[in-house]
N, C-alpha and C positions, 0 to 999 in steps of 0.2 A: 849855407851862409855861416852855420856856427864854427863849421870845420876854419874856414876862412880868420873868423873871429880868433879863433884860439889859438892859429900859426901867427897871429902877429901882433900877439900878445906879449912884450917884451921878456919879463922876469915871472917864469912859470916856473915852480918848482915841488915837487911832489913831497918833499922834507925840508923846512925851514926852522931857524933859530928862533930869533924874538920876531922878527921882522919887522922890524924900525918902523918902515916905510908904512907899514898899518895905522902905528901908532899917531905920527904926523897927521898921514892924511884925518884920521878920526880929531887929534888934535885942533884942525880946520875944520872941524865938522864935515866930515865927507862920511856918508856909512859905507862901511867895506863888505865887498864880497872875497871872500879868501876860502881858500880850498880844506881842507881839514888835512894840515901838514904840519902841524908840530907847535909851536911860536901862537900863530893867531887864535889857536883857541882857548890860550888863556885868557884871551881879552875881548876876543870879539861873540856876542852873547846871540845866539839864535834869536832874531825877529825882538831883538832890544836896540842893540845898536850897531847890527851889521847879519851879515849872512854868511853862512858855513856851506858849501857845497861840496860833491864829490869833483875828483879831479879829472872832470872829464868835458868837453867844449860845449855838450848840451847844457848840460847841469849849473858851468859862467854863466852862457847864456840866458838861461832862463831866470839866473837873480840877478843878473844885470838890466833885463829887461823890468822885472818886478817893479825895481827901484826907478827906474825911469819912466816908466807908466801911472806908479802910484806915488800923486801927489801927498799922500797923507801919508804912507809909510813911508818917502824918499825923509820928509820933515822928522817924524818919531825917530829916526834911526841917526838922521845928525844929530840932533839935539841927542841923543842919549850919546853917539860916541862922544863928542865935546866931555859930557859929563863924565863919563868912563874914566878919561885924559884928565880930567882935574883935581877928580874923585882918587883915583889910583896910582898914577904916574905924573903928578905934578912934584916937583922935586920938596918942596915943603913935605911933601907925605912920605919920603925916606927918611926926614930927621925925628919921627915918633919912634 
């Protein structure tokens, strides 16, 4: 099933820049799982407000699962991305 999972998974990429798309969603409070490529792990914080995994379909899998099983850690981990986003990259916090 994971194998399945991870062919149709749209934008996979093993080296990435900032990657926007993290930031958003975290922005909405969604907590991210992102592969450890470059970009996300400046922002996304081991088991604060998102998940690092290696870049392999088990490894999605199993924190995507995490996050959708555990109601208590799906909640800690939006609520801290939200905060990451307002705290860090809210556009007020470039003009310091």
């Amino acid at each position: 099933m994971t194998d399945r999972l991870y062919h149709r998974l749209e934008a996979l990429h093993n080296d990435e820049g900032l990657a926007i798309a993290g930031l958003e969603a975290m922005a909405c409070g969604v907590p991210i799982v992102s592969t450890r490529c470059g970009g996300p792990e400046d922002y996304v914080r081991k088991a604060q407000n998102g998940i690092l995994c290696k870049f392999n379909a088990d490894d999605i899998a199993k924190a995507i699962k995490s996050i959708l099983h555990d109601g208590s850690l799906r909640k800690t981990l939006a609520v801290s991305a939200r905060q990451t986003v307002e705290n860090e990259y809210y556009f007020p916090c470039f003009k310091k």
